[in-house]
C-alpha positions, 0 to 999 in steps of 0.5 A, spaced: 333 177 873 327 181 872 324 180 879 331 181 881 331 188 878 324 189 881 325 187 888 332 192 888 328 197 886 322 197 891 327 196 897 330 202 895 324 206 895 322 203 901 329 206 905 329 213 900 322 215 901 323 217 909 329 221 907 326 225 900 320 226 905 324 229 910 328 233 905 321 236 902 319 238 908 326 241 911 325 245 904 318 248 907 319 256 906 318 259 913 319 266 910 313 270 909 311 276 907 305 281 908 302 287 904 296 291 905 292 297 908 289 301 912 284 306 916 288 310 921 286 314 926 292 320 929 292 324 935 299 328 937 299 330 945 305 334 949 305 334 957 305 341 956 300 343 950 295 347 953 291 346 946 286 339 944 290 336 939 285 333 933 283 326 931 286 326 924 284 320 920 286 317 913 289 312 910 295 308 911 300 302 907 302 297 912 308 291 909 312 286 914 317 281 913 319 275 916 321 268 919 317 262 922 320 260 928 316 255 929 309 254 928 306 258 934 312 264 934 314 269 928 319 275 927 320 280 923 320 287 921 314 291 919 313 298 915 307 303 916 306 308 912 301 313 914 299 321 910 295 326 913 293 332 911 294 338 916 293 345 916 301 346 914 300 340 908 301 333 909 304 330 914 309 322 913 309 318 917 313 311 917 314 307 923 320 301 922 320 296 927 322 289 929 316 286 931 314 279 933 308 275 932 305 270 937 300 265 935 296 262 942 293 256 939 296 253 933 291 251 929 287 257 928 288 263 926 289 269 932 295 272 933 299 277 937 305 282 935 309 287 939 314 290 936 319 298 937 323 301 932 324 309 929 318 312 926 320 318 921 316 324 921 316 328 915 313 335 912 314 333 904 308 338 901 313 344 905 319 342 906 323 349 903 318 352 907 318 355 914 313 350 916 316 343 915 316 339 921 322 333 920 323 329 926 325 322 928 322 318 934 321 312 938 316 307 935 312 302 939 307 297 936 302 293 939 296 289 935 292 283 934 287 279 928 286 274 926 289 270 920 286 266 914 289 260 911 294 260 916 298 253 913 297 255 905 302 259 901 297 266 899 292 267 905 289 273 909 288 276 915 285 282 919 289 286 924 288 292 929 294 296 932 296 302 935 304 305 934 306 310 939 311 316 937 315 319 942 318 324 939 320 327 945 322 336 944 319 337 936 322 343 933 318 348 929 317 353 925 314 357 932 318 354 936 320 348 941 315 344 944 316 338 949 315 331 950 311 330 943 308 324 944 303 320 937 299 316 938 297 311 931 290 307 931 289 303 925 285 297 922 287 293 915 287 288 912 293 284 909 294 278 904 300 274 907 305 271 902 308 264 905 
C-alpha cells in the first residue's frame, strides 16, 4: 500500500512540476522602477534673442516607471526635476514624459530611450512678484547608458540625456519673447527596482 501511495505521489509531481514552474514564471514582476540623480546643464535660446544666454548647471532628481514588454523593450514615464538659480530666484523645471527604453543586445546592459510629454516651468522663489515666469512647453528626451545587474531585483545604471523645451512665445515681466527653446543636458546615476 505504501508503495502505492509513493509511486502516486511522485507521478503527480512529475506532471505538476511543468505547470507550477510555468506558473512561477508568469508570475515574474515586469514592472520596474527607477529613482536617482544628476549633474544638469541648462541653456535657453530664442530665434530672435540678440543676447548669449548662459550655460547654467545644477542638480537634478530624475524618477521612471514602468512595463517590461519583452526582454529587449520597456515603456513607461519619466520625471526630471531640474532647479536653477538665476538672476530673478530659482527656476523649476520638471519634464513628464512617456518614454520608451530599448535594449539592443539582451544580455548586456546598453540601452536607449526616447520619449515626449510636457515640461512645466515655474518661478517659485518670485512667484507674487513681477518677475515670475510660469509656462508650459513641449518636452522631447532622448539618452543612453548602461544598466547594471540588469536580470536581478535591486540594480543600477548610468545614464545620459538631453530633454528639449520648446516653450514657444515666454511671457515675462519685461515682455513676450518668441520661439523660447531649453535645452536640458544631464548625466546621473540611478538604482532600478524590478
Amino acid at each position: 500500500m505504501m508503495r502505492w501511495s509513493l509511486t502516486g505521489v511522485w507521478c503527480a509531481l512529475v506532471v505538476l512540476a511543468p505547470s507550477v514552474c510555468a506558473a512561477q514564471e508568469t508570475n515574474e514582476s515586469r514592472m520596474w522602477i527607477v529613482a536617482g540623480g544628476t549633474s544638469a546643464t541648462v541653456r535657453g535660446d530664442c530665434q530672435t534673442c540678440e543676447e548669449d544666454f548662459p550655460y547654467r548647471h545644477g542638480p537634478g532628481i530624475v524618477a521612471n516607471a514602468g512595463y517590461r514588454v519583452n526582454p529587449r523593450m520597456d515603456v513607461g514615464a519619466e520625471i526630471f526635476w531640474v532647479p536653477l538659480e538665476t538672476a530673478s530666484g530659482t527656476l523649476n523645471t520638471t519634464h513628464m514624459d512617456a518614454v520608451a527604453q530599448f535594449r539592443p543586445w539582451r544580455t548586456h546592459g546598453f540601452f536607449i530611450k526616447g520619449g515626449a510629454g510636457m515640461a512645466f516651468i515655474r518661478n517659485w522663489v518670485d512667484a507674487i512678484g513681477p518677475g515670475a515666469i510660469n509656462s508650459k512647453a513641449l518636452s522631447v528626451v532622448v539618452g543612453g547608458g548602461w544598466a547594471f545587474r540588469v536580470e536581478k531585483r535591486v540594480g543600477f545604471q548610468l545614464f545620459a540625456s538631453q530633454h528639449a523645451g520648446a516653450l514657444g512665445d515666454l511671457q515675462t515681466a519685461a515682455g513676450d519673447v518668441p520661439d523660447v527653446l531649453g535645452n536640458y543636458w544631464s548625466v546621473g546615476a540611478a538604482l532600478v527596482f524590478r
